[in-house]
N, C-alpha and C positions, 0 to 999 in steps of 0.2 A: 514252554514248548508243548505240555499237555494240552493247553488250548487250541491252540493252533490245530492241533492234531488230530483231538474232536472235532473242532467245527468242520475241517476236510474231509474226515471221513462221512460226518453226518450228510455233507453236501455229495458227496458220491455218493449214497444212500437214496439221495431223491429220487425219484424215476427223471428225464427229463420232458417238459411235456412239448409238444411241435407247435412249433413258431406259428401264426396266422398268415404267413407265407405258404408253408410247408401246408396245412392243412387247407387252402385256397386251391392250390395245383392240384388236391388228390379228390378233396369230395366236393367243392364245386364248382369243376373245371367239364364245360362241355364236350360231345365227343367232337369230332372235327365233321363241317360241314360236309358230308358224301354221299350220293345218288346210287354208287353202282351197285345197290341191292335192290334198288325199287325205289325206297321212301326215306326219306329221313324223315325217323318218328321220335327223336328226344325230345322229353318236355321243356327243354332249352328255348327252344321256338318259337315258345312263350311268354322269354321274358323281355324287358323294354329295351333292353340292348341288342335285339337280333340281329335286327338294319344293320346297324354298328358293325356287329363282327363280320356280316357280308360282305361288306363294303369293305372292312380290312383285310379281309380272306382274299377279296379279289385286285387286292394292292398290285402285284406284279403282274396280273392277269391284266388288267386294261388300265390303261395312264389316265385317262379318263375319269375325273369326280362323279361328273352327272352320268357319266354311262355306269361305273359302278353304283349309283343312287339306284339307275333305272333295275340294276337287275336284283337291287337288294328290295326293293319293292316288289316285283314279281315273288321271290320268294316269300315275302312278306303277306303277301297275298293269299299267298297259297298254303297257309299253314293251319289249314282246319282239323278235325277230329283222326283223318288217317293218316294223317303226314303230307310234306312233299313229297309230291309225286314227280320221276319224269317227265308224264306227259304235258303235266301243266305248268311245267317251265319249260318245257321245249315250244308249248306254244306261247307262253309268255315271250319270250326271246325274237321267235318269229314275230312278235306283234310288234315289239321293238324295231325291228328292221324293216318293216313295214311304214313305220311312223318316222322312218331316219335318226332315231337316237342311238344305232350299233347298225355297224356295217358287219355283214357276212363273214369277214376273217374274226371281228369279236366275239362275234355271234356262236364262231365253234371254237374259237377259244375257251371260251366260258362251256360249254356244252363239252369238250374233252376236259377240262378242268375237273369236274364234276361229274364224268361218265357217261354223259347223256347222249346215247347215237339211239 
């Protein structure tokens, strides 16, 4: 029983270290795509999955594949040294509507989704 007893305790003794789950959710998990300060400036915007999460972010926002491509693109676009901006997916958007790939109710769907008046 001595064995046993050591090896227990020794094993409570370890610190426990966090899973590659646990440490994926906290340090590199981006903030959540949002406009209503002005910019979204996280270095996240950067990486090759951006499209990606656009497009998943805007799942219930429009049923639409290629309209959610369309507007993950404009973001895409617009992700130089000051961040997204507003203004340049608000015009993004309108160009959209323009060229017929989002009608007017998407167009501020997407745009209150995101803050953008």
């Amino acid at each position: 029983m001595g064995i046993f007893r050591d090896l227990y305790n020794a094993a409570m003794a370890i610190p426990s270290q966090p899973s590659s789950d646990e440490t994926g959710k906290t340090s590199g998990q981006s903030k959540k795509l949002d406009l209503r300060s002005g910019a979204y400036k996280d270095p996240s915007r950067f990486d090759s999955d951006f499209r990606y999460r656009v497009r998943e972010d805007l799942e219930g926002t429009l049923k639409d594949y290629s309209a959610r491509a369309a507007v993950a693109d404009i973001f895409h676009q617009s992700r130089g040294g000051q961040g997204i901006t507003k203004q340049e997916v608000k015009e993004g958007l309108k160009h959209l509507v323009e060229q017929g790939k989002l009608n007017e109710d998407q167009m501020w769907a997407v745009r209150k989704k995101y803050g953008i008046f």
